[in-house]
N, C-alpha and C positions, 0 to 999 in steps of 0.2 A: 745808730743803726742796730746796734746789738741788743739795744731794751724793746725796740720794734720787733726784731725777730723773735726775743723770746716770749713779745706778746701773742703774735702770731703763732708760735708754737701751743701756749696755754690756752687761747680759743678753740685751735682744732683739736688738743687732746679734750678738752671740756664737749666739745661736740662729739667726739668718738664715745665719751661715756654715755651721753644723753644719749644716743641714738641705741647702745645696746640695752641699758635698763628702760626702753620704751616701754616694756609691762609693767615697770612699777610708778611712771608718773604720769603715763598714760598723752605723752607729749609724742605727736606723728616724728616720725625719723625724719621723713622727708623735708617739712617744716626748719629742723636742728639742719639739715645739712645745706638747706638754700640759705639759712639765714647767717652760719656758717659762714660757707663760699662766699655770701656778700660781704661780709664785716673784716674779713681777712684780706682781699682787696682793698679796700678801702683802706687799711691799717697800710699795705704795702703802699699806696702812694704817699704818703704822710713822709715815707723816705724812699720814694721812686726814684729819684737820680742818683744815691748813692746804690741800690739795688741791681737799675739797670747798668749803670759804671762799673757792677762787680762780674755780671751776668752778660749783657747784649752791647758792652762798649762799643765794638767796631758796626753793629747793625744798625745801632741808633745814630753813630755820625754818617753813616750812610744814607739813612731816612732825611740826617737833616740839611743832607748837600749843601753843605757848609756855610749853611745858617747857623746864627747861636742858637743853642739851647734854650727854651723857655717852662714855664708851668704848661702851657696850653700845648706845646710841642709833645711833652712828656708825656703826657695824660695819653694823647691821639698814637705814640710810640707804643705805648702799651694798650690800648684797646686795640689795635690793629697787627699788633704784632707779637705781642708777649702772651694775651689769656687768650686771644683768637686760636691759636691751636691746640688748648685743653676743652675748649670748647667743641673744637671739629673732631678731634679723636673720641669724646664723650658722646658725641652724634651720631656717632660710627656704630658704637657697639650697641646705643640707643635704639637704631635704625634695624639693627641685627636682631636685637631679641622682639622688638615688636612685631618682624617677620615669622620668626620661629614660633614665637608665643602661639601667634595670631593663626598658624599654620595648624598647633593642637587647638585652639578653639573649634575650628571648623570641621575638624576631625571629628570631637567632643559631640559637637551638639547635632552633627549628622547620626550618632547611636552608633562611632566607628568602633568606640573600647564598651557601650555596653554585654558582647558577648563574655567577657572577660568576667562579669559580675553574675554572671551565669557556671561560668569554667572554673571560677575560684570555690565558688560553695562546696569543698573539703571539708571531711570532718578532723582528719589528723591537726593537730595544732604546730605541731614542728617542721613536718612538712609544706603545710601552710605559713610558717614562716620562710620557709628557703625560696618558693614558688612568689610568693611577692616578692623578696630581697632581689631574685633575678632577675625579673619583671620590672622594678626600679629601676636596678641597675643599669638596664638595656633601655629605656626610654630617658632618663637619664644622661646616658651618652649623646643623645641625639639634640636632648631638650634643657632650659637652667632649671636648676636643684629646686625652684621655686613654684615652677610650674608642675614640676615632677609632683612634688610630694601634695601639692594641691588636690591634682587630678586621682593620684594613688591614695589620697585621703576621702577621697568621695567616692570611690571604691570601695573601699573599707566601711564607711559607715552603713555600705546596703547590705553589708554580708554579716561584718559581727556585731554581734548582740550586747555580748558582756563586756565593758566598759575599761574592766583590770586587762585583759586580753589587748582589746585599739590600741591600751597603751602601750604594751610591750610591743606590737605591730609598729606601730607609729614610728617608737627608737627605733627599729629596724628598717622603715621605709628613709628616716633621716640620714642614718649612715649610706645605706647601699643608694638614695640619693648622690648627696656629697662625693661619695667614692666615685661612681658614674662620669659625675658630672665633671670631675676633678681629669679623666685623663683624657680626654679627647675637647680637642679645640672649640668645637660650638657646645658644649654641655655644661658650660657655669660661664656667667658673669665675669669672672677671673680667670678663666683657661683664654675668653675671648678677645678679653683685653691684653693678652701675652700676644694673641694671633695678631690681631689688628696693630702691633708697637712692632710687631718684626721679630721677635727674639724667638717665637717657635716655629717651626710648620708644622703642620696639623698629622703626617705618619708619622715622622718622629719622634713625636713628641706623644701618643697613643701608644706606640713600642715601648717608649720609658719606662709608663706610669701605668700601664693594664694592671702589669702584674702585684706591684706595692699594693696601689687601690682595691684590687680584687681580694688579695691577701686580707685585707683590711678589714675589707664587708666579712669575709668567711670565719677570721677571728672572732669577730664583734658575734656573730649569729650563735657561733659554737659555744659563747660566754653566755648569752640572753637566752639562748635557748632552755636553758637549766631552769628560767622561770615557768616555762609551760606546763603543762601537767593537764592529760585528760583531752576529751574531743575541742575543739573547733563551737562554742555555743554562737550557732547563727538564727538568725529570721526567719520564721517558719515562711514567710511571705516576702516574694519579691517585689518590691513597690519599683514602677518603672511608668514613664511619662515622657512619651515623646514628644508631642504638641501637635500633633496630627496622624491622623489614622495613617495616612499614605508613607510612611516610614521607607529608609531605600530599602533594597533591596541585599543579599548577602551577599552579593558579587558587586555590587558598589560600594558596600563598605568597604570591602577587601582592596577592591580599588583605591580608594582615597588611602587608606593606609597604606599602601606600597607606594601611591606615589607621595604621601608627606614624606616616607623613613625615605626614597630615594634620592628622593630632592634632596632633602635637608645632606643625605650624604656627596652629596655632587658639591655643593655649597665650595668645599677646601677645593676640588679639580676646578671648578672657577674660575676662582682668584688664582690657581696655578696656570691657567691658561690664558686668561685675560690680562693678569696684575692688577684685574679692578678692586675696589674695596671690597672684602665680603660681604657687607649689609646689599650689595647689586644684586648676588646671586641670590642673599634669600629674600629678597624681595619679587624675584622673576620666578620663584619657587612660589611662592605664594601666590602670585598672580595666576600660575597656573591650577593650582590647587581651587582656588577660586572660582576661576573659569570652568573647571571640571563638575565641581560641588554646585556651580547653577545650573548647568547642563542637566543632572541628576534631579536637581530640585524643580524643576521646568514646572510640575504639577501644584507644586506650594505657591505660586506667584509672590515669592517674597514672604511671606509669614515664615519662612526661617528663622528668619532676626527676631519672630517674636517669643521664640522657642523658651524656655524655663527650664534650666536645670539643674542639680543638686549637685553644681559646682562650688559651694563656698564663695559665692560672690570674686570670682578669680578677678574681674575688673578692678577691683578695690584693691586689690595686693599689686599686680601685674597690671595697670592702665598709667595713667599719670604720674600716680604716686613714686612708680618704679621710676620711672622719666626726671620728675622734678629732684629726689632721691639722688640718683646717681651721677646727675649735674652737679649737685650741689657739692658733692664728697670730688668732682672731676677738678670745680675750680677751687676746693679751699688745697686740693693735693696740690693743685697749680701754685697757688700762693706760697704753699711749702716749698715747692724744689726752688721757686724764682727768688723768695730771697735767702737762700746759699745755704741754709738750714742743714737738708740731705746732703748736699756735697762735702761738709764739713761734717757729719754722721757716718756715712760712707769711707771717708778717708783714715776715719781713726780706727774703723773696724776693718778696714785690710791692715792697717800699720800693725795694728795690736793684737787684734784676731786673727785674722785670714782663713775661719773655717765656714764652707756655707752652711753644714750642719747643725752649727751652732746657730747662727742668722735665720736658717727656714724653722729651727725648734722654736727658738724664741719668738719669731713673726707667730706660729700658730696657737703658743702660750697665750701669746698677746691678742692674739685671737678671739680665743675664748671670753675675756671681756671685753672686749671690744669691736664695732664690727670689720669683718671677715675683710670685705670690700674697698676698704679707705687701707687699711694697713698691707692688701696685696697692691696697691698703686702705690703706697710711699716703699715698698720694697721691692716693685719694678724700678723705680727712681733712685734709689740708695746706690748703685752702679751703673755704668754704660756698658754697653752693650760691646763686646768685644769683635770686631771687623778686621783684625790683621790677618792675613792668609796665615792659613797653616799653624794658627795660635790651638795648644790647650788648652787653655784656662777655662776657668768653671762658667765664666761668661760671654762664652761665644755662641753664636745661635745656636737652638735646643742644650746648651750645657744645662750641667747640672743645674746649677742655682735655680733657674727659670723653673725648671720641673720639680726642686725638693719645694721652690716656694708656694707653688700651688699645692702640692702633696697637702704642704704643713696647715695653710689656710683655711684648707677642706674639712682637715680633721682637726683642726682649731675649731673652726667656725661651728663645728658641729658638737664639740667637746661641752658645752653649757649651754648650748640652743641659743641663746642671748646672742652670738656672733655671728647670726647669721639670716636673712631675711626667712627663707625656709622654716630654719626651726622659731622662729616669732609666731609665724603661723598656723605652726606644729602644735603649740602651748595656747593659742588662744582656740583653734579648735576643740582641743583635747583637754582641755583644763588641767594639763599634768601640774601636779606639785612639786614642790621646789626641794624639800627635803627628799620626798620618794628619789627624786633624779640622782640628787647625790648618793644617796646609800643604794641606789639598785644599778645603777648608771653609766656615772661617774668612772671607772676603777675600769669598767670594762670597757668604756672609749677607749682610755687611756694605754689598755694595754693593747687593743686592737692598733692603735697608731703606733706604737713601740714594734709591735709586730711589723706591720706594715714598710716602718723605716726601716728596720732590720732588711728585707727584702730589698727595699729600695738602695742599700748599701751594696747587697748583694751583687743586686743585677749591674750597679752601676762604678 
């Protein structure tokens, strides 16, 4: 059993690597992490009944009402009951951003943010940095870091010209991104799978983490800043294509916009009211978003969908890919906690360690080469969830640990662009180079998250 687990161990680190040097072999993430998830399954049944004897003893002689134990018995024990609920929790948060995502497309292509690409054409350059950082930040909160920095990047290419300029923009749309997205429950990947497992609720756990993250973005700006020098070189010309003369109107864009950002904030009172899953809520959010947006559209009969925009192809990042992706990293994590891997990782760093800021530094270390996504679900898994009344510990809902480990993730994830879906996107847009990153970059992530913890020690 022990040479199976440590195989299963070296596939999924081998996959964590493939997936964040995806710009240098040019191999889809998505692909490494379903093919992943499959082969690490597989490796677990090869010693299923000593796994599930270590893990589900007393659930599996319940299953088998006291029949003997077989190969075919075991097999049906574990599709039904063992990967069946990495699979429904992965659904969850699947079902969640498709909503969300799906809620800014339609925003998008109605021309609800083209005023913004109007408002933005500043000529100061620094102040044009703070005014996007903010602007991130706040959409961000609402929407994942991926989507963000998409749409915030298709912004940017209609306004600045100069090339040296997007890039320093760009690092700055990535941090105040991540930062964003990092403290409020539906605004990254990773805040939402803390929501959807139980261990945050969504005020909370926004109280935590405003201020670290906010800290964060304003360090990083006040370091990068130093690169600017001189106006803002924009477009003498606003190139703009709606796909129809009949464009809405300014009082239905404003509409749609107040009702996505309100929806999407009703989302957490929900699930606090209902107890349903939150993917219910944004999905009845978007239904209505929907229903409004064709209401509006009445005169287009459908040539909406056939709309063209200078989104960066957001389907290709944000469609299936994200989907097939985040399955894959759902069940090879599954495979990890089920054969005893994490609980035996876990055990030895409360015995020996016992500090969480040791564990959230190192998760976002680890971050940084690796991606952001698989290493904040094997660090939801490394401990349970602490349920005794009136317990302190760092692991009882909203404790700390939950909130430094997303802190760390975010600003992991963002520390080398490599860990993190966002900045992959960031780099194949912008063609940034790899040295520049280091020597202009690099140093002032670094101290921007120092800072940031610093605060986060503070407040907490």
């Amino acid at each position: 059993m022990l040479l199976m687990t440590l195989i299963i161990v070296a596939v999924l680190v081998s996959g964590f690597l493939l997936m964040s040097s995806e710009q240098a072999h040019h191999i889809n993430r998505a692909a490494v992490a379903m093919v992943c998830g499959v082969i690490v399954w597989v490796i677990y049944l090869l010693r299923g009944g000593e796994y599930v004897e270590l893990m589900h003893s007393a659930e599996y002689r319940e299953f088998l009402g006291g029949a003997a134990s077989s190969t075919t018995s075991l097999k049906y024990f574990v599709a039904e009951h063992v990967i069946t609920k990495y699979i429904v929790e992965a659904c969850s948060v699947i079902l969640f951003l498709i909503a969300t995502n799906t809620i800014v497309e339609v925003l998008h292509n109605n021309g609800v943010f083209d005023s913004l690409v109007r408002w933005l054409r500043m000529r100061n350059s620094r102040i044009f940095l703070w005014v996007i950082s903010f602007i991130t930040f706040a959409i961000s909160a609402n929407v994942d870091n991926l989507t963000t920095v998409v749409l915030m990047m298709s912004i940017i290419t209609q306004i600045v010209s100069n090339h040296y300029q997007r890039v320093i923009y760009a690092c700055a749309i990535m941090i105040a991104a991540c930062m964003g997205g990092c403290f409020t429950a539906i605004g990254d990947m990773t805040s939402v799978m803390l929501w959807v497992r139980g261990v945050i609720t969504p005020s909370a756990y926004a109280a935590g983490l405003f201020l670290p993250a906010f800290a964060t973005m304003c360090v990083f700006n006040v370091l990068i800043g130093t690169k600017l020098r001189g106006r803002v070189e924009l477009f003498s010309v606003l190139s703009r294509y709606d796909g129809d003369d009949s464009s809405l109107a300014a009082w239905q864009k404003v509409m749609l916009l107040v009702l996505g950002i309100a929806g999407l904030w009703f989302i957490p009172s929900f699930h606090y009211i209902t107890k349903l899953p939150p993917f219910l809520g944004a999905l009845s959010v978007l239904a209505l978003v929907w229903a409004v947006e064709g209401l509006c559209n009445l005169e287009r009969n459908g040539n909406v969908l056939l709309v063209q925009r200078h989104y960066f192809r957001n389907a290709e990042f944000i469609g299936m890919r994200l989907i097939l992706y985040f399955l894959g990293i759902s069940l090879g994590t599954g495979a990890f906690v089920e054969c005893g891997a994490l609980d035996f990782v876990g055990n030895w760093l409360e015995q020996n360690i016992n500090n969480v800021y040791i564990y959230g530094v190192t998760v976002g270390l680890l971050s940084s080469v690796m991606d952001n996504v698989p290493l904040m679900m094997t660090g939801m898994n490394l401990f349970s969830l602490d349920t005794v009344e009136g317990s302190t510990s760092e692991f009882v809902q909203n404790g700390t640990y939950w909130q430094l480990l997303s802190y760390c993730c975010a600003c992991g994830g963002s520390l080398l662009f490599v860990g993190a879906m966002a900045g992959q996107a960031l780099l194949e847009v912008e063609h940034i180079r790899f040295k520049w990153y280091i020597r202009h970059y690099l140093w002032r992530t670094l101290l921007a998250w120092m800072a940031g913890l610093g605060v986060f020690w503070l407040t907490h």
